[in-house]
C-alpha positions in Angstrom: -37.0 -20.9 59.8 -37.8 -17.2 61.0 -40.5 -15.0 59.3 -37.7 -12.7 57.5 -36.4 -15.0 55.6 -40.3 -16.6 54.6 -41.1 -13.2 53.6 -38.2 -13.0 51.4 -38.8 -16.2 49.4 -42.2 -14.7 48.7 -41.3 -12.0 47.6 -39.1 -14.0 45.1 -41.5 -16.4 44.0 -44.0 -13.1 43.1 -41.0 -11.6 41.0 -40.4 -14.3 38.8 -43.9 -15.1 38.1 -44.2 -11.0 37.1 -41.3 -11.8 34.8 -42.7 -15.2 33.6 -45.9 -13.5 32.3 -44.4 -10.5 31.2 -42.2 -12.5 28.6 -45.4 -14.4 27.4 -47.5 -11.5 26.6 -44.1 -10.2 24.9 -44.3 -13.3 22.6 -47.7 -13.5 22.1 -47.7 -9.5 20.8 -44.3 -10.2 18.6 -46.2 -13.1 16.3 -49.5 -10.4 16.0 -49.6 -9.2 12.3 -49.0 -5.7 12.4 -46.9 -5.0 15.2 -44.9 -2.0 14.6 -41.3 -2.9 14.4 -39.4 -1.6 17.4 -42.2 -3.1 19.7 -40.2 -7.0 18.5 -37.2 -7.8 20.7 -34.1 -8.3 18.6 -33.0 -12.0 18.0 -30.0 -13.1 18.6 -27.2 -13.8 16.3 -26.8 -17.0 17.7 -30.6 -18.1 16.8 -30.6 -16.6 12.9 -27.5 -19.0 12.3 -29.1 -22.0 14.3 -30.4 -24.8 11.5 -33.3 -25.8 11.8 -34.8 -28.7 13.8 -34.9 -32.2 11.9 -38.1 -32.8 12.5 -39.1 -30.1 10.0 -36.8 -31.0 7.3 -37.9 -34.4 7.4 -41.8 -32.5 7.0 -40.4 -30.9 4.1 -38.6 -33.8 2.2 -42.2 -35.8 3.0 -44.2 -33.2 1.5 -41.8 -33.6 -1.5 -41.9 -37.0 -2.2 -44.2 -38.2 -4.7 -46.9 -40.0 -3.5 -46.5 -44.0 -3.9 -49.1 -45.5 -6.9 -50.4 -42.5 -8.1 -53.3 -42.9 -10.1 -52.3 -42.5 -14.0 -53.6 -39.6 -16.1 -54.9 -42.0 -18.9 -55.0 -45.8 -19.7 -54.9 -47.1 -23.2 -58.1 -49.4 -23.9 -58.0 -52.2 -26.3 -61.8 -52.4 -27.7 -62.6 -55.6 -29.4 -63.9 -55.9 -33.2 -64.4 -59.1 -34.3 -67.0 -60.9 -35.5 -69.3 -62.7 -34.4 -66.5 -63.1 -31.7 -62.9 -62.5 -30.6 -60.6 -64.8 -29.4 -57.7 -63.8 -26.9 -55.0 -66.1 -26.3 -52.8 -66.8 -23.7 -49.7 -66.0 -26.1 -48.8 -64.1 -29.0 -49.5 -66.5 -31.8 -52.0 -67.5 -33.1 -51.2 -71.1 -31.7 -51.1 -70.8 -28.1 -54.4 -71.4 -26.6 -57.4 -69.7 -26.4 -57.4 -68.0 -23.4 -61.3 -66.4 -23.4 -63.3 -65.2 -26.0 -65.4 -62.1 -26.2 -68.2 -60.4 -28.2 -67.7 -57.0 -30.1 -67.4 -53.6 -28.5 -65.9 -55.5 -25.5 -63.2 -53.1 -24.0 -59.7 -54.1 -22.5 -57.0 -52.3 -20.5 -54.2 -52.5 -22.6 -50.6 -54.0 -20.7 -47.9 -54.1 -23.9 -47.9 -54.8 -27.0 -45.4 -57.3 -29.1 -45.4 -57.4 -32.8 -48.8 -57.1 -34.3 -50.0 -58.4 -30.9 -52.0 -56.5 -28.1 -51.7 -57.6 -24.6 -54.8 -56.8 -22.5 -55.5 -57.6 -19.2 -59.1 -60.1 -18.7 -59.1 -60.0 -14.6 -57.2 -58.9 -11.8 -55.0 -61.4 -11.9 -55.1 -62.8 -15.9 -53.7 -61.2 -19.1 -54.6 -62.3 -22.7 -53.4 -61.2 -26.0 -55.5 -60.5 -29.3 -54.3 -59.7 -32.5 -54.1 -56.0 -34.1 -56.7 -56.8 -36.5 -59.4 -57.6 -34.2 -59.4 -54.5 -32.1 -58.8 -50.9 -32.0 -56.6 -48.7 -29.4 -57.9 -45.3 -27.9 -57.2 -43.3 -24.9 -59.7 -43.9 -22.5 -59.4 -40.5 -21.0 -59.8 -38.6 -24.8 -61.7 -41.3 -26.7 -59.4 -40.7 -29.1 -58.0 -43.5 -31.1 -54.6 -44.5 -30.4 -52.2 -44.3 -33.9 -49.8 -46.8 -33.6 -46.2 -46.1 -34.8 -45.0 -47.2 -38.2 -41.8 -48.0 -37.2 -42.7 -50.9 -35.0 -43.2 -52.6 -38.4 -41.5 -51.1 -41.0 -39.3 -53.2 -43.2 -38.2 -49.8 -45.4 -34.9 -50.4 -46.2 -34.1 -53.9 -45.6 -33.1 -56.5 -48.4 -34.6 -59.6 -48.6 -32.8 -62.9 -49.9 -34.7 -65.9 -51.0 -34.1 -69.1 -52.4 -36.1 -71.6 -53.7 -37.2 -74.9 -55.3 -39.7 -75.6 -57.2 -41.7 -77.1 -60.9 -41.3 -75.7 -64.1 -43.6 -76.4 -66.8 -42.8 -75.6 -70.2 -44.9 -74.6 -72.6 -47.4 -76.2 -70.2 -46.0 -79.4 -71.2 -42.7 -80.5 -69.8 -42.3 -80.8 -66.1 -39.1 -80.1 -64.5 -37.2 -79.1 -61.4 -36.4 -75.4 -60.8 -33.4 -73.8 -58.9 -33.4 -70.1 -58.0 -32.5 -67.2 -55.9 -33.8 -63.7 -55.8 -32.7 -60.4 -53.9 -35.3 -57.7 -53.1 -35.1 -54.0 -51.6 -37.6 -52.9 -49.7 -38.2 -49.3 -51.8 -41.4 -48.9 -49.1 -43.3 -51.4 -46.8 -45.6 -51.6 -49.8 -43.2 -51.7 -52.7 -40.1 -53.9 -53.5 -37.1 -54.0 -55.9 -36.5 -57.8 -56.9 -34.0 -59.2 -58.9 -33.2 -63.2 -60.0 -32.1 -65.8 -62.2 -33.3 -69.7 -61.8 -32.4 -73.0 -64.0 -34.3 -75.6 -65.4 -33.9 -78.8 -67.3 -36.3 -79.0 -70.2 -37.2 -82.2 -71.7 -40.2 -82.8 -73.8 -40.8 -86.2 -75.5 -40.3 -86.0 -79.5 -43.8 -84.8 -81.0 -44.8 -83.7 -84.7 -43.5 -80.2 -85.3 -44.6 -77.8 -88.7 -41.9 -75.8 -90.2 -41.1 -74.5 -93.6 -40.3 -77.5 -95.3 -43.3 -79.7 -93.9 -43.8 -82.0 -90.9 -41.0 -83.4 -88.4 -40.6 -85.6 -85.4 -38.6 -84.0 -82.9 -37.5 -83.9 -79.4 -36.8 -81.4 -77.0 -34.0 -81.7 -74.2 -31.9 -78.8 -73.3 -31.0 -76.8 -69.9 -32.4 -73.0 -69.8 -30.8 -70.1 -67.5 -33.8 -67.5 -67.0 -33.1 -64.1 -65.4 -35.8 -61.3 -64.3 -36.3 -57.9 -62.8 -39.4 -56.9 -61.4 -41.5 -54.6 -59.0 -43.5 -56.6 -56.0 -46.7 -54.8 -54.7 -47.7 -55.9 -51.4 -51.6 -56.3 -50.2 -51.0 -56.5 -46.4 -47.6 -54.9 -45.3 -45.5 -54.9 -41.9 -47.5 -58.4 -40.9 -46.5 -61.7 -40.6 -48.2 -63.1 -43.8 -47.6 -60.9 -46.6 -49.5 -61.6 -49.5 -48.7 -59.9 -53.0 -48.3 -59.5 -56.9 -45.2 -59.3 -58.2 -44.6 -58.4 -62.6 -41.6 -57.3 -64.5 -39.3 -58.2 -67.6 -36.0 -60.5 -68.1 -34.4 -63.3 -70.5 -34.7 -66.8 -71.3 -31.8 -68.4 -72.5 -31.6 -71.9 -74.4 -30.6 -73.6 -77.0 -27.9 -70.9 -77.6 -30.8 -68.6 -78.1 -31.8 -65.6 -75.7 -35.4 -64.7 -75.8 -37.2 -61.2 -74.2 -39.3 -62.3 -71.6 -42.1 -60.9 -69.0 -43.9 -62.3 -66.0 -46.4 -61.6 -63.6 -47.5 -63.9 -60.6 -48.8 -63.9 -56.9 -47.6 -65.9 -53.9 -47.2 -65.4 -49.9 -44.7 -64.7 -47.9 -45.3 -66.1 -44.1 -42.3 -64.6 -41.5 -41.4 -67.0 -39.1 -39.3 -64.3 -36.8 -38.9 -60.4 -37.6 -35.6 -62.0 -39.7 -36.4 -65.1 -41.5 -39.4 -66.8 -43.1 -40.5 -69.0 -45.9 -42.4 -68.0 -49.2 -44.6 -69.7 -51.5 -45.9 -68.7 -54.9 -46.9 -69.1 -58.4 -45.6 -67.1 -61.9 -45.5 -67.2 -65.8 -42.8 -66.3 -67.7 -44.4 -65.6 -71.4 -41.8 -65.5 -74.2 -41.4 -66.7 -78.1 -38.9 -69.3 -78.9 -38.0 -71.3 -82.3 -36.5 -70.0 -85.7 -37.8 -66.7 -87.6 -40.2 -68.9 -89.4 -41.6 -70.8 -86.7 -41.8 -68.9 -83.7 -43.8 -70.0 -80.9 -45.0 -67.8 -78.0 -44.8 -69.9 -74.7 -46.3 -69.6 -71.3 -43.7 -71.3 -69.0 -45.7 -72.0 -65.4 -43.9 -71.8 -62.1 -44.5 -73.2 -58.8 -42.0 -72.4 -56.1 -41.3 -72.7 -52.2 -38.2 -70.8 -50.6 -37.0 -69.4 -47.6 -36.2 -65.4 -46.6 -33.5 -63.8 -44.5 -34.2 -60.2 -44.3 -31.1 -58.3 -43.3 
């Protein structure tokens, strides 16, 4: 190779690295805030319409995407009440088994609820439930106390059918059978509509009776139809055992005879699911019977057991 043409290629390789650095300082001055404008080369058409890379729209979407098991903004606490201590068990009855037991003031994460049962979580890797009465809810963010909703356990509305058996004493003397139905309306959770009607089969051994003309052996046997309307006030409403007080006015009719009655009385009804149940509970139906001269006020006892649909 002669000298021209080594001369040559130096002078080439000098050229382009002229070039080379005058396009980096070029780039380096275009990205400086303040520039003035006419300073900045012109881009291309070609690279405004280019998309851009993949690799940043993947940044973008990842930046995006909420991040996996976030922490929550507040946990509702279940903290125990009972006393002198509070079982949890390991279902929600009170018949499944008693899964730990706790003293007062003892707080619980709370996991779900189910009916008038809380679950709470015990460990890690164990869950309990406790009932509604033996603990209070809050926000353990707040502190404030956590209102649960009526709905859950309202029973506005609904009718409830019952039917029954049960003893009838008249006059506190004759034992008999009793047959009956009654239909109730749920006016509020606390108040119901009821309507009824049972039979009996009364029969009293002969004993001395006074009337108008002196003494007499007699006997009673005769069927009586009894009818009612009342209002039922109850003590603990929306649970599973209701307790109440139930009073109101109807008929008695016997002997060809009807006679204005009232009754009053208290029982319990126990729901074995949100739709059935049983009911147990005790009245007396207070009326007058016998002719204008000899009228006698009675005080009728009943003892019944039925079962409820509530529809």
């Amino acid at each position: 190779m002669d000298r021209s043409t080594k001369t040559s290629r130096g002078r080439a390789a000098r050229v382009t690295a002229v070039v080379a650095a005058w396009l980096v300082a070029a780039s380096a001055h275009a990205q400086v805030p303040g520039a003035p404008a006419d300073s900045l080369a012109p881009v291309p058409d070609s690279e405004l319409a280019a998309p851009a890379p993949e690799s940043s729209v993947a940044t973008t979407a990842a930046v995006a995407r909420p991040v996996a098991n976030a922490p929550l903004t507040s946990q509702r606490m279940a903290r125990l009440t009972g006393r002198p201590r509070t079982v949890v068990r390991t279902g929600p009855s009170g018949s499944d088994a008693i899964a730990a037991v706790h003293a007062p003031g003892t707080e619980l994460p709370v996991l779900g609820r189910e009916g008038d049962w809380i679950h709470v979580r015990l460990t890690p890797t164990e869950s309990g439930w406790v009932h509604v009465s033996l603990c209070s809810e809050f926000d353990a963010q707040s502190g404030e106390p956590m209102r649960p909703n009526p709905k859950l356990y309202t029973r506005t509305g609904s009718y409830l059918l019952l039917g029954y058996a049960g003893g009838y004493a008249f006059d506190r003397k004759s034992n008999s059978l009793a047959l009956g139905g009654r239909l109730s309306y749920y006016v509020f959770d606390r108040l119901q509509v009821e309507t009824g009607a049972a039979w009996t089969h009364v029969h009293r051994p002969a004993e001395i009776v006074e009337s108008l003309f002196g003494l007499s052996l007699e006997a009673e046997d005769f069927h009586m139809l009894f009818y009612h309307l009342n209002a039922t006030f109850e003590i603990l409403p929306g649970r599973q055992m209701v307790p109440f007080v139930t009073g109101g006015v109807g008929s008695s009719i016997m002997l060809g005879r009807s006679e204005t009655s009232f009754n009053y009385g208290a029982g319990t009804t126990l729901f074995l699911s949100k739709r059935t149940g049983m009911r147990w509970e005790a009245r007396d139906y207070v009326f007058h019977s016998g002719s204008d001269q000899a009228r006698r006020l009675h005080h009728n006892i009943e003892f019944s057991l039925g079962s409820v649909l509530l529809f």
